[in-house]
C-alpha positions in Angstrom: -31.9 8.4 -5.4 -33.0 12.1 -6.7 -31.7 13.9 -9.4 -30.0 16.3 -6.7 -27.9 13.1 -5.0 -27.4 12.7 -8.6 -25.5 15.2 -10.0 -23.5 16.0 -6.4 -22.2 12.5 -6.8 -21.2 12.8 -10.2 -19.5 16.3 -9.2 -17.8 14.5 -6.9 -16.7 12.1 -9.7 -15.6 14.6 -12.0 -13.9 16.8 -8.9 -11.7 13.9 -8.0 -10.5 12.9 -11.2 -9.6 16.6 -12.2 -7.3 16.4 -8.9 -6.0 13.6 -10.4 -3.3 15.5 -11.7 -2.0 17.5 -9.4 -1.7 14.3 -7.2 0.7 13.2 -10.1 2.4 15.8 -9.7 3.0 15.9 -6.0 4.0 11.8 -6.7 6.8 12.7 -9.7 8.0 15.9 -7.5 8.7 13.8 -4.4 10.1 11.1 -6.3 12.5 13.8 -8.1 13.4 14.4 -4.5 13.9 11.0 -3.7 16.2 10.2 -6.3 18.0 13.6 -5.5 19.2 12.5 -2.0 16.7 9.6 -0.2 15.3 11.1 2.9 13.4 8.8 5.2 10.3 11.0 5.4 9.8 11.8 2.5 10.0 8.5 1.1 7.3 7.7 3.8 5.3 10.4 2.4 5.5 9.2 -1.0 4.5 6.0 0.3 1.2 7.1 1.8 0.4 9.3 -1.3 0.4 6.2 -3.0 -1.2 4.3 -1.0 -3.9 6.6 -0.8 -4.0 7.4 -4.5 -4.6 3.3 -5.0 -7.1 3.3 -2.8 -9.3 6.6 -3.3 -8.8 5.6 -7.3 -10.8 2.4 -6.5 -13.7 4.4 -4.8 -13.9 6.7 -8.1 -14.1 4.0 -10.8 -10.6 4.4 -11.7 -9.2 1.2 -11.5 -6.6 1.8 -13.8 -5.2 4.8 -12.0 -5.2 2.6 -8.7 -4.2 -0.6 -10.1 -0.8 1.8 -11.2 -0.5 3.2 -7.8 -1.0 -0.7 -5.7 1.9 -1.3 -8.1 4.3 1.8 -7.0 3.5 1.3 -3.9 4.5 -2.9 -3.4 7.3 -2.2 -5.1 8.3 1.2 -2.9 7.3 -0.5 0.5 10.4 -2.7 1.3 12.9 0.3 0.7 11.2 2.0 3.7 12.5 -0.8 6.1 15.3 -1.4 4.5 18.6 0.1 6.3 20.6 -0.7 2.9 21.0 1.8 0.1 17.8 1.7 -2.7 18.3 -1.6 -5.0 19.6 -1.2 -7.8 17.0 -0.3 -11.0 14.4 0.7 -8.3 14.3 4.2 -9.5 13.9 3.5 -13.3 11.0 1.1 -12.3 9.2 3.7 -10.6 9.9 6.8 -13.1 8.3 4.3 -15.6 5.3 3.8 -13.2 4.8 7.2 -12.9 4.8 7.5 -17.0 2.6 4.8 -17.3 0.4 6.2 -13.8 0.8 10.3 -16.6 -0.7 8.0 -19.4 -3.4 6.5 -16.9 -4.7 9.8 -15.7 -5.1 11.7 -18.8 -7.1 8.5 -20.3 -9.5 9.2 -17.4 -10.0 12.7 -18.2 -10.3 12.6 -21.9 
């Protein structure tokens, strides 16, 4: 690989995890939302931000970051097909997700 492959991957590195935060952000805004007054498309967006997030974290060597998002989103996924109201404690699991996903993200971009 040459110097020039290089460097544009390891802008590519550094590009995605200084996104990192403003995909947080999208993450806790939606889930404010959520908790606000559940609306089944948003929750579905939420659940592909997630999903993506876990996945696209993987590809950047951020395993922690993606390992945090997998986790959101298993525990998200059986509210979207479920026609009963959110189980109880749900929302307090995923605010602390989200902290621990906030504590995750700034580790990365010390």
């Amino acid at each position: 690989m040459t110097d020039k492959s290089k460097d544009r991957i390891s802008q590519l590195f550094q590009s995605y995890r200084e996104s990192l935060p403003v995909r947080l952000q999208e993450l806790e805004t939606a889930w404010a939302e959520l908790e606000a007054s559940w609306d089944e498309e948003r929750a579905n967006e939420f659940d592909m931000t997630c999903h993506g997030l876990a996945g696209s974290a993987l590809t950047f060597d951020c395993d922690k970051v993606g390992d945090i998002a997998r986790q959101i989103e298993i525990l998200f996924k059986p509210e979207l097909d479920n026609s009963q109201p959110v189980r109880a404690g749900l929302y307090e699991e995923i605010r602390s997700l989200l902290s621990e996903l906030s504590g995750a993200i700034r580790k990365v971009n010390e």
